[in-house]
N, CA, C and O atoms as a Tinker XYZ file with bonds, in Angstrom:
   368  protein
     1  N      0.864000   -1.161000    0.000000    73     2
     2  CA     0.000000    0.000000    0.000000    64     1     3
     3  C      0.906000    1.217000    0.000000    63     2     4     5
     4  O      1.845000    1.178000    0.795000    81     3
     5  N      0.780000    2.240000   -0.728000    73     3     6
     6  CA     1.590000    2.896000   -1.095000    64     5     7
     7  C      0.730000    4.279000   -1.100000    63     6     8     9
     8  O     -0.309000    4.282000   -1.760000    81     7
     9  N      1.171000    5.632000   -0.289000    73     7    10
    10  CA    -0.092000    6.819000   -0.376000    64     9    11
    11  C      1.190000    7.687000   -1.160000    63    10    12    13
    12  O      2.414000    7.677000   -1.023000    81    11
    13  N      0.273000    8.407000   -2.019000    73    11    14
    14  CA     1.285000    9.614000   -2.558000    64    13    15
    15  C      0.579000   10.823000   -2.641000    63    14    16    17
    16  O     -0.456000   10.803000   -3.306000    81    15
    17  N      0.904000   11.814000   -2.134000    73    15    18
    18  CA     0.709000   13.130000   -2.090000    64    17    19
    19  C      1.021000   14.501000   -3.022000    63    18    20    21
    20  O      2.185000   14.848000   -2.822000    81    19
    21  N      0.587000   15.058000   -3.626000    73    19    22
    22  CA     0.888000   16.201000   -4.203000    64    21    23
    23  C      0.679000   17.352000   -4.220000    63    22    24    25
    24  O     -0.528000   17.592000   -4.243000    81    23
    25  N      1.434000   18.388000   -4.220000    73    23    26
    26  CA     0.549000   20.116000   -3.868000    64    25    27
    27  C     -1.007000   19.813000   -5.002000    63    26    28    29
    28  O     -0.894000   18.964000   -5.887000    81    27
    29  N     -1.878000   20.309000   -4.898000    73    27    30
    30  CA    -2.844000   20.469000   -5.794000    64    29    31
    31  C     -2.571000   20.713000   -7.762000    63    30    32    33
    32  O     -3.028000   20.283000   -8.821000    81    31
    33  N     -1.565000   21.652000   -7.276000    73    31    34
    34  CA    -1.536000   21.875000   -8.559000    64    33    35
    35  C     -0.790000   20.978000   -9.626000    63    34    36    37
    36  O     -0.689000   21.020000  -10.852000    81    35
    37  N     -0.234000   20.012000   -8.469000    73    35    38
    38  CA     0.398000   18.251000   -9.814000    64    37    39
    39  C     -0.148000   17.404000   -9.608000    63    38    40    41
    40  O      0.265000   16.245000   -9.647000    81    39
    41  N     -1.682000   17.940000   -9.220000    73    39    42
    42  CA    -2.694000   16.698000   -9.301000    64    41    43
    43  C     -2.952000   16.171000  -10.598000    63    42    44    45
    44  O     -3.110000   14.952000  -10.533000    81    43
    45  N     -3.011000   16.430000  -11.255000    73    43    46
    46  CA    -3.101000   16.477000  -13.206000    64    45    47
    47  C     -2.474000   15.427000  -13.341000    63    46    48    49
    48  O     -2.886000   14.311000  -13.657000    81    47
    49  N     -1.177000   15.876000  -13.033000    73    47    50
    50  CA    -0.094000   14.655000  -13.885000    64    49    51
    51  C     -0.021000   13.880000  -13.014000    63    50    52    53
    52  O      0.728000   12.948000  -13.309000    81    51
    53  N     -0.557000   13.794000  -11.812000    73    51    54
    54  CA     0.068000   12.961000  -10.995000    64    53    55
    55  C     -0.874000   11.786000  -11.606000    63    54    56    57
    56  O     -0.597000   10.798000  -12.286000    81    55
    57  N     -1.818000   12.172000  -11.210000    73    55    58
    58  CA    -3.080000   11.182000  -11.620000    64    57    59
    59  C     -2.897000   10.484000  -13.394000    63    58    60    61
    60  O     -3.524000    9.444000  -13.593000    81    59
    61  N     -2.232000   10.946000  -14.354000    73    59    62
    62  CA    -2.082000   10.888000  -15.677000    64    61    63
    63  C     -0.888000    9.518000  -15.378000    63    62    64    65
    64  O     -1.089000    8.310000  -15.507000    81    63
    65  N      0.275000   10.182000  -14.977000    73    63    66
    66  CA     1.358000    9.292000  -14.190000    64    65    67
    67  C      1.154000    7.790000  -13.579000    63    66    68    69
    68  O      1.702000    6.691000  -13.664000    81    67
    69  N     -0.022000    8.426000  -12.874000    73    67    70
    70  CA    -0.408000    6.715000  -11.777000    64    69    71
    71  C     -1.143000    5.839000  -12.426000    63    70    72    73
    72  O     -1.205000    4.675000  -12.032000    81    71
    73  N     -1.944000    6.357000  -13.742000    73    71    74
    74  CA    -2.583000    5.452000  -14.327000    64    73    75
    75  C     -1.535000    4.621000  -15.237000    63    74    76    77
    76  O     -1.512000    3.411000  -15.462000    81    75
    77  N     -0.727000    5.582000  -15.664000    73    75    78
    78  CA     0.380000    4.921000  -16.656000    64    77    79
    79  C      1.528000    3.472000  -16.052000    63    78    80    81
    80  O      2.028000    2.490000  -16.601000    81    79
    81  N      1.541000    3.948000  -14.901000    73    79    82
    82  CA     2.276000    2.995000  -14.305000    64    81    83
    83  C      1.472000    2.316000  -14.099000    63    82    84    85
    84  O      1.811000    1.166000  -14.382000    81    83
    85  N      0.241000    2.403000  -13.630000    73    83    86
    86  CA    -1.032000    1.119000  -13.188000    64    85    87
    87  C     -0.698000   -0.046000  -14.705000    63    86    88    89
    88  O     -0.161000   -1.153000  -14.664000    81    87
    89  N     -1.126000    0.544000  -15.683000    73    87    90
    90  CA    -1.445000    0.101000  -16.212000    64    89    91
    91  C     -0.478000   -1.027000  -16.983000    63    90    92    93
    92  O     -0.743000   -2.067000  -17.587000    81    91
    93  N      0.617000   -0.414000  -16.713000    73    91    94
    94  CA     2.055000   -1.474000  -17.083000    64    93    95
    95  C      2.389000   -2.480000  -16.072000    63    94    96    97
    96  O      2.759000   -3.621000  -16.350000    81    95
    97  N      2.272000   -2.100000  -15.112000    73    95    98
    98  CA     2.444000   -2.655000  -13.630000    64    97    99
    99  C      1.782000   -3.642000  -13.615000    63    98   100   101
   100  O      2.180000   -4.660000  -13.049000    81    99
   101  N      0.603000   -3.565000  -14.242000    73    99   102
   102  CA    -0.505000   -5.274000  -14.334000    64   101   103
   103  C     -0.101000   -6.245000  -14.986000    63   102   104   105
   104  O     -0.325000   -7.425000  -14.717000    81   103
   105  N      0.781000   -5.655000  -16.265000    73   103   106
   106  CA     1.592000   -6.708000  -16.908000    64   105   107
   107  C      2.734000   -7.847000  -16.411000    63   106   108   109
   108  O      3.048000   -8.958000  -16.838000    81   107
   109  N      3.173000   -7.042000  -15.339000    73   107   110
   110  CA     4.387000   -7.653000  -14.261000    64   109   111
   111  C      4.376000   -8.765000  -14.302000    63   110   112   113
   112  O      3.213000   -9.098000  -14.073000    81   111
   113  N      5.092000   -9.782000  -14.490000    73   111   114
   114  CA     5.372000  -10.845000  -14.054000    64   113   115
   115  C      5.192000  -11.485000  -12.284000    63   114   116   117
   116  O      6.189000  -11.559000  -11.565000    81   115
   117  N      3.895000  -11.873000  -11.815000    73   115   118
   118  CA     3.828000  -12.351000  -10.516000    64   117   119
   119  C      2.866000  -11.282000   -9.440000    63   118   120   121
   120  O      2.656000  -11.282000   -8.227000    81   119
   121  N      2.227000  -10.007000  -11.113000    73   119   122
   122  CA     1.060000   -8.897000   -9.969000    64   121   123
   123  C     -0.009000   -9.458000  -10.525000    63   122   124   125
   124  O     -0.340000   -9.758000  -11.672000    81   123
   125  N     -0.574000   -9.552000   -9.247000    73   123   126
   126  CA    -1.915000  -10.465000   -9.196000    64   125   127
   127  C     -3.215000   -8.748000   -8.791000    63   126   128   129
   128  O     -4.422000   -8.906000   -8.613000    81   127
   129  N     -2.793000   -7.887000   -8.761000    73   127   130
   130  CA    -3.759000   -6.526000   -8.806000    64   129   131
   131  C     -3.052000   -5.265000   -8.424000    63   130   132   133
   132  O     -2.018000   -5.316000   -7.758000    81   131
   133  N     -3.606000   -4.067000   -8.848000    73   131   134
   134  CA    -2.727000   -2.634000   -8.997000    64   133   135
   135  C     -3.768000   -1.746000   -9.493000    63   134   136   137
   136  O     -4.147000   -1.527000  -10.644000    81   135
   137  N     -4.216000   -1.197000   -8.165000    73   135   138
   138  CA    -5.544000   -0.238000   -8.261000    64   137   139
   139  C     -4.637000    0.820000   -7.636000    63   138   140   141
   140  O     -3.613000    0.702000   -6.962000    81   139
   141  N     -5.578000    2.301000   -8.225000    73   139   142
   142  CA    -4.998000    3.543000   -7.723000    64   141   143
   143  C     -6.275000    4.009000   -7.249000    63   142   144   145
   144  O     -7.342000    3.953000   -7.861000    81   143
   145  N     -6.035000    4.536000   -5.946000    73   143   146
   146  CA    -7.668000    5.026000   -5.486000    64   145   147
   147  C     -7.352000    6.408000   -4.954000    63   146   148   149
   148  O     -6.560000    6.532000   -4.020000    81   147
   149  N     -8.087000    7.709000   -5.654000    73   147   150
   150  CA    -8.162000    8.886000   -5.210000    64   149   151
   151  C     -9.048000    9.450000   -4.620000    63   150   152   153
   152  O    -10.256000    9.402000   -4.851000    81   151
   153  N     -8.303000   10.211000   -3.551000    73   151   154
   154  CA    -9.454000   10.793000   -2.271000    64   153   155
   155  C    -10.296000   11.767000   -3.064000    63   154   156   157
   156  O    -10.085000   12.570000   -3.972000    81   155
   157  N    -11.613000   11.264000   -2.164000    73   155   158
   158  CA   -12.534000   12.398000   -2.812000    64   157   159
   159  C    -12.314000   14.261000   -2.296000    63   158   160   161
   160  O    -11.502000   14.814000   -1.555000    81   159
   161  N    -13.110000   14.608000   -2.859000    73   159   162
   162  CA   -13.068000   16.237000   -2.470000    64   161   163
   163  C    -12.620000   16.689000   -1.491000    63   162   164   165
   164  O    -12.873000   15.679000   -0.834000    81   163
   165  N    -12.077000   17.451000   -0.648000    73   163   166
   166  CA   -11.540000   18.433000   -1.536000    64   165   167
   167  C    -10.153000   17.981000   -1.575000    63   166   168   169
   168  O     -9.348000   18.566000   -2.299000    81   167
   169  N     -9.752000   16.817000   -0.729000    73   167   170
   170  CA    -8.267000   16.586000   -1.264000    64   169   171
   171  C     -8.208000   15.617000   -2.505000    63   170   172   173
   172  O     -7.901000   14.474000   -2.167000    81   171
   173  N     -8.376000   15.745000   -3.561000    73   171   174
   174  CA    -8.129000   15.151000   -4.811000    64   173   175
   175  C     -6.830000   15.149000   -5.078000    63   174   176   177
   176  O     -6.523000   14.305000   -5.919000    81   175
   177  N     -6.037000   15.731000   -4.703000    73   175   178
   178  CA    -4.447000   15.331000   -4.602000    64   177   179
   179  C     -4.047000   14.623000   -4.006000    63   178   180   181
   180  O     -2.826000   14.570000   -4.146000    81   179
   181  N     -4.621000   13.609000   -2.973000    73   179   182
   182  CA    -4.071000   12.402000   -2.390000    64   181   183
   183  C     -4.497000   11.338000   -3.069000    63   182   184   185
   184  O     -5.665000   11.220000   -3.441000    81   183
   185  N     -3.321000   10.231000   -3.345000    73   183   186
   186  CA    -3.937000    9.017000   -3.803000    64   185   187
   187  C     -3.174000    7.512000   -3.245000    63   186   188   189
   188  O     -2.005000    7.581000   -2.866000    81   187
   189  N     -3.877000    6.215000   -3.221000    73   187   190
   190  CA    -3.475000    5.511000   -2.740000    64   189   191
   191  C     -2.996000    4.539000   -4.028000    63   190   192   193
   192  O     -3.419000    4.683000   -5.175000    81   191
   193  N     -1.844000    3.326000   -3.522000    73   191   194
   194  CA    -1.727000    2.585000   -4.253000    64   193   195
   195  C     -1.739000    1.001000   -3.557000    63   194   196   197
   196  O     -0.961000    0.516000   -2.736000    81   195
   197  N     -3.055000    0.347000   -4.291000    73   195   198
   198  CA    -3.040000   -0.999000   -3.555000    64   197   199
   199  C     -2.931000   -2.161000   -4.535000    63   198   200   201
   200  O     -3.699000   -2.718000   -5.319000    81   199
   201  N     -1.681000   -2.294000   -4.171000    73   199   202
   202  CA    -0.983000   -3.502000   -5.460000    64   201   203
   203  C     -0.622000   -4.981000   -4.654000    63   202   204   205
   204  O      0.268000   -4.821000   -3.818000    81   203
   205  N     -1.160000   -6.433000   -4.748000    73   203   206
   206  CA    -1.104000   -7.713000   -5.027000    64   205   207
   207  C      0.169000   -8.414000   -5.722000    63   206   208   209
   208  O      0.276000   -8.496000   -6.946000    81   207
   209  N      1.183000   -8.943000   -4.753000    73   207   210
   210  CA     2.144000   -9.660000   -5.673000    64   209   211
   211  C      2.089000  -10.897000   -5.331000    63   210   212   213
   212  O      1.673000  -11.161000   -4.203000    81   211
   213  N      2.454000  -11.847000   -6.130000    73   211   214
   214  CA     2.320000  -13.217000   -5.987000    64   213   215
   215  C      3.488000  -13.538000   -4.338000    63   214   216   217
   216  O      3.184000  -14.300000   -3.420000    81   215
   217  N      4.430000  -12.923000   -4.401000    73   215   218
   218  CA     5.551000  -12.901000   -3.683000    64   217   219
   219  C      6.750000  -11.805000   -3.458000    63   218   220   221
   220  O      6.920000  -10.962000   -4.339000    81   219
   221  N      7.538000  -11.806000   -2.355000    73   219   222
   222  CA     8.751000  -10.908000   -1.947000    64   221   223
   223  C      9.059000  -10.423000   -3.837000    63   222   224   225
   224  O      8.698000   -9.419000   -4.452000    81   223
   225  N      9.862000  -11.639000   -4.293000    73   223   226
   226  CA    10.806000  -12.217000   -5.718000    64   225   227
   227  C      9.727000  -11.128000   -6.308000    63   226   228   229
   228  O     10.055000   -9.949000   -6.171000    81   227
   229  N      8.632000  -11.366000   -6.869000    73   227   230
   230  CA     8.015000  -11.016000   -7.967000    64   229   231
   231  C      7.649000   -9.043000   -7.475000    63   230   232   233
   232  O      7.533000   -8.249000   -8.409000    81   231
   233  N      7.554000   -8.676000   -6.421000    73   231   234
   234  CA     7.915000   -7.324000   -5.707000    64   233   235
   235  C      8.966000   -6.795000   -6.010000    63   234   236   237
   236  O      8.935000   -6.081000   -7.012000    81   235
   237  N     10.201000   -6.934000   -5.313000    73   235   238
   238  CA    11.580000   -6.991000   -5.984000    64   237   239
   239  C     11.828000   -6.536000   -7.760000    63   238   240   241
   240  O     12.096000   -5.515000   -8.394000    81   239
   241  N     11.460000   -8.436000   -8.129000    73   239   242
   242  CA    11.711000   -7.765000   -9.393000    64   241   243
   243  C     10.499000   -6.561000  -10.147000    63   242   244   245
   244  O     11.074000   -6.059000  -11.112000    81   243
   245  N      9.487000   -6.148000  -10.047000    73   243   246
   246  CA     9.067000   -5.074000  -10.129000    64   245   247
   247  C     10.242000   -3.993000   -9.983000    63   246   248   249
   248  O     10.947000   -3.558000  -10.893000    81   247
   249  N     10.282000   -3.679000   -8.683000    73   247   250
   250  CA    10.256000   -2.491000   -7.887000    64   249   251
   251  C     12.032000   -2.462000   -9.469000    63   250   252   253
   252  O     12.444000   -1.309000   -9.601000    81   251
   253  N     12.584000   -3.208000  -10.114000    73   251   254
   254  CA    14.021000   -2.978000  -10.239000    64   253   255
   255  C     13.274000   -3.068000  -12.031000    63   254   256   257
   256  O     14.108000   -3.506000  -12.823000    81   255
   257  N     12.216000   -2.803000  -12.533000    73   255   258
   258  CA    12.153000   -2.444000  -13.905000    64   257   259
   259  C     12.371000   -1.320000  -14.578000    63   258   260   261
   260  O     12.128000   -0.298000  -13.937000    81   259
   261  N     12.733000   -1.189000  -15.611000    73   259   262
   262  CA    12.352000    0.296000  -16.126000    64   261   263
   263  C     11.779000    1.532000  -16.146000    63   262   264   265
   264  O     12.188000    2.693000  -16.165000    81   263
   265  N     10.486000    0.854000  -16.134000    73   263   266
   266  CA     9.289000    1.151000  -16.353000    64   265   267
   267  C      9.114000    1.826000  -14.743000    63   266   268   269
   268  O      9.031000    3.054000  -14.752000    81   267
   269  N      9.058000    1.255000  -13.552000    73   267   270
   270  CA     9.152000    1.229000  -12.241000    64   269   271
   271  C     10.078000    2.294000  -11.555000    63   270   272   273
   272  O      9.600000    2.967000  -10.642000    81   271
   273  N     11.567000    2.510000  -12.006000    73   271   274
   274  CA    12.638000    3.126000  -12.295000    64   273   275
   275  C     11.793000    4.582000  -12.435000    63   274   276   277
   276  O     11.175000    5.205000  -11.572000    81   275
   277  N     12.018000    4.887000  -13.907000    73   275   278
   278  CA    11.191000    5.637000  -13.972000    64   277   279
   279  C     10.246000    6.817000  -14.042000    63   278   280   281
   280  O     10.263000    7.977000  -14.454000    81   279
   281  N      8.845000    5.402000  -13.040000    73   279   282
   282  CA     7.923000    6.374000  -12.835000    64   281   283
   283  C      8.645000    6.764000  -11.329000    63   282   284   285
   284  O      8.222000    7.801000  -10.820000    81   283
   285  N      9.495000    6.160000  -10.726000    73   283   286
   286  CA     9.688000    6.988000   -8.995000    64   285   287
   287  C     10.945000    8.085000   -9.279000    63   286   288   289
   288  O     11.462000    8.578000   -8.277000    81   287
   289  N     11.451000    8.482000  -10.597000    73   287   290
   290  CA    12.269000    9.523000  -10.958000    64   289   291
   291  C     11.392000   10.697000  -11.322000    63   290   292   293
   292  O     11.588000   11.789000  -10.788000    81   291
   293  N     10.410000   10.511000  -12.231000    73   291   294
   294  CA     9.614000   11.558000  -12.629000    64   293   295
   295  C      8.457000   11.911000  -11.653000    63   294   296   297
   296  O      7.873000   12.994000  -11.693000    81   295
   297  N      8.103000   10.689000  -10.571000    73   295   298
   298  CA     6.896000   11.315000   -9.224000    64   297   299
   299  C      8.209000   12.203000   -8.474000    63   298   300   301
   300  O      8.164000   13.402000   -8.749000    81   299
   301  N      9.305000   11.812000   -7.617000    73   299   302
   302  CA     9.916000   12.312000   -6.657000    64   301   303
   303  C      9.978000   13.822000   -6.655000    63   302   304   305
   304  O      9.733000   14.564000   -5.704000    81   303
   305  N     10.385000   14.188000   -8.012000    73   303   306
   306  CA    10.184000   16.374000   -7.537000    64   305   307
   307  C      9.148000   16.685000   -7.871000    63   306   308   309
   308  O      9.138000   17.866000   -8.219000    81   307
   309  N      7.941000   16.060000   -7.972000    73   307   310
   310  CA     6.469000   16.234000   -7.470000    64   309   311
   311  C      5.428000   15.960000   -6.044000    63   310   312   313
   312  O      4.282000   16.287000   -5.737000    81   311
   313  N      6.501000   15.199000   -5.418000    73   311   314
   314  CA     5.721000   14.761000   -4.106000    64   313   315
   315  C      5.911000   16.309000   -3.307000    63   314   316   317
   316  O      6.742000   17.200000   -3.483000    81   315
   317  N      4.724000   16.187000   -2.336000    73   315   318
   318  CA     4.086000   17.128000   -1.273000    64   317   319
   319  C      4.655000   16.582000   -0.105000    63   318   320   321
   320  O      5.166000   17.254000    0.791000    81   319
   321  N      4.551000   15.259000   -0.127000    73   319   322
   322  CA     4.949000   14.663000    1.330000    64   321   323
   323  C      5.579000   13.374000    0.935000    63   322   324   325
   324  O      5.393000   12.783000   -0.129000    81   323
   325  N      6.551000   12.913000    2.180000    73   323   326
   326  CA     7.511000   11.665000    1.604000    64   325   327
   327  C      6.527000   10.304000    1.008000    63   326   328   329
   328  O      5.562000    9.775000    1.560000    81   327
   329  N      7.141000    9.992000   -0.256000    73   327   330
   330  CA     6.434000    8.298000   -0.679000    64   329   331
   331  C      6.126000    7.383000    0.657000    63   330   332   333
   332  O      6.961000    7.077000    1.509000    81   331
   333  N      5.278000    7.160000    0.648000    73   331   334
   334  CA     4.968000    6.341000    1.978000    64   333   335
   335  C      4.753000    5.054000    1.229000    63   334   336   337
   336  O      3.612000    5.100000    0.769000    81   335
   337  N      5.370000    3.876000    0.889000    73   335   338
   338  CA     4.836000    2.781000    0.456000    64   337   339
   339  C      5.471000    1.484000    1.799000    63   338   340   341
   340  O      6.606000    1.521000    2.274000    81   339
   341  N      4.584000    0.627000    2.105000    73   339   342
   342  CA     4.367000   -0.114000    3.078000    64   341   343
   343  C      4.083000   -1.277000    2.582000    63   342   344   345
   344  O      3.156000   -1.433000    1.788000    81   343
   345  N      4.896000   -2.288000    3.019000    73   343   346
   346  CA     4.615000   -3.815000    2.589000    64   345   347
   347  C      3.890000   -4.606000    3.568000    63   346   348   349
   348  O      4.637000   -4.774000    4.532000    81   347
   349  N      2.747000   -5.173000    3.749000    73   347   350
   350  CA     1.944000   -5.952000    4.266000    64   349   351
   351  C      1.826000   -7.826000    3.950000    63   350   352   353
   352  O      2.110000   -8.414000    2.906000    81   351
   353  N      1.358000   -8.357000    5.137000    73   351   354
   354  CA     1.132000   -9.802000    4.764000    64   353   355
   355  C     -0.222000  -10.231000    5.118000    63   354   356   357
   356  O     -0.714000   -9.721000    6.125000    81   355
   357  N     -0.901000  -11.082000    4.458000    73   355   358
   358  CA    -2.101000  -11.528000    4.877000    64   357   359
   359  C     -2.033000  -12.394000    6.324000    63   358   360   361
   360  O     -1.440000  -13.436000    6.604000    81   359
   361  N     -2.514000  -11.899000    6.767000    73   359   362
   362  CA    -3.215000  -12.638000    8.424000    64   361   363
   363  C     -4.485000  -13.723000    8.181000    63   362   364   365
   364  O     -5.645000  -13.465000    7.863000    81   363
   365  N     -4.051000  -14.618000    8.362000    73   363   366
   366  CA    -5.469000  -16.242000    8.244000    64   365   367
   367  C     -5.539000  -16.905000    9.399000    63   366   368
   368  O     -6.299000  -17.866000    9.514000    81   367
């Protein structure tokens, strides 16, 4: 789960940005889901990222693609507040 923040005014691209990576990101080898969910009104500049990997390996190799590369070169002198991304495990 991953929250990213932006002044208002790189809400545009940010949102243009997150879909672009969504949408490559599904292709991944071992992502099993990669939704971007944006807060409603009036902060429309916050958004979340809740992405599904089969495993650590298939995370990893993500996080070290191109594509992945990147999109965290062209978000970083747009963030408002630090990348907050957080790795979780299912509890059964």
């Amino acid at each position: 789960l991953t929250h990213v923040d932006v002044p208002p005014p790189r809400k545009d691209e940010t949102e243009v940005l997150l879909r672009a990576e969504s949408e490559i990101s599904r292709k991944d080898e071992g992502n099993g889901r990669y939704e971007v969910f944006q807060q409603l009104a009036p902060r429309t500049n916050h958004f979340s990222v809740f992405v599904v990997w089969k495993d650590e390996q298939a995370f990893a190799s993500h996080e070290a693609t191109p594509h992945t590369r990147q999109f965290r070169e062209t978000l970083g002198p747009m963030l408002g507040a630090p990348y907050d991304e957080r790795l979780y495990r299912l509890l059964t």
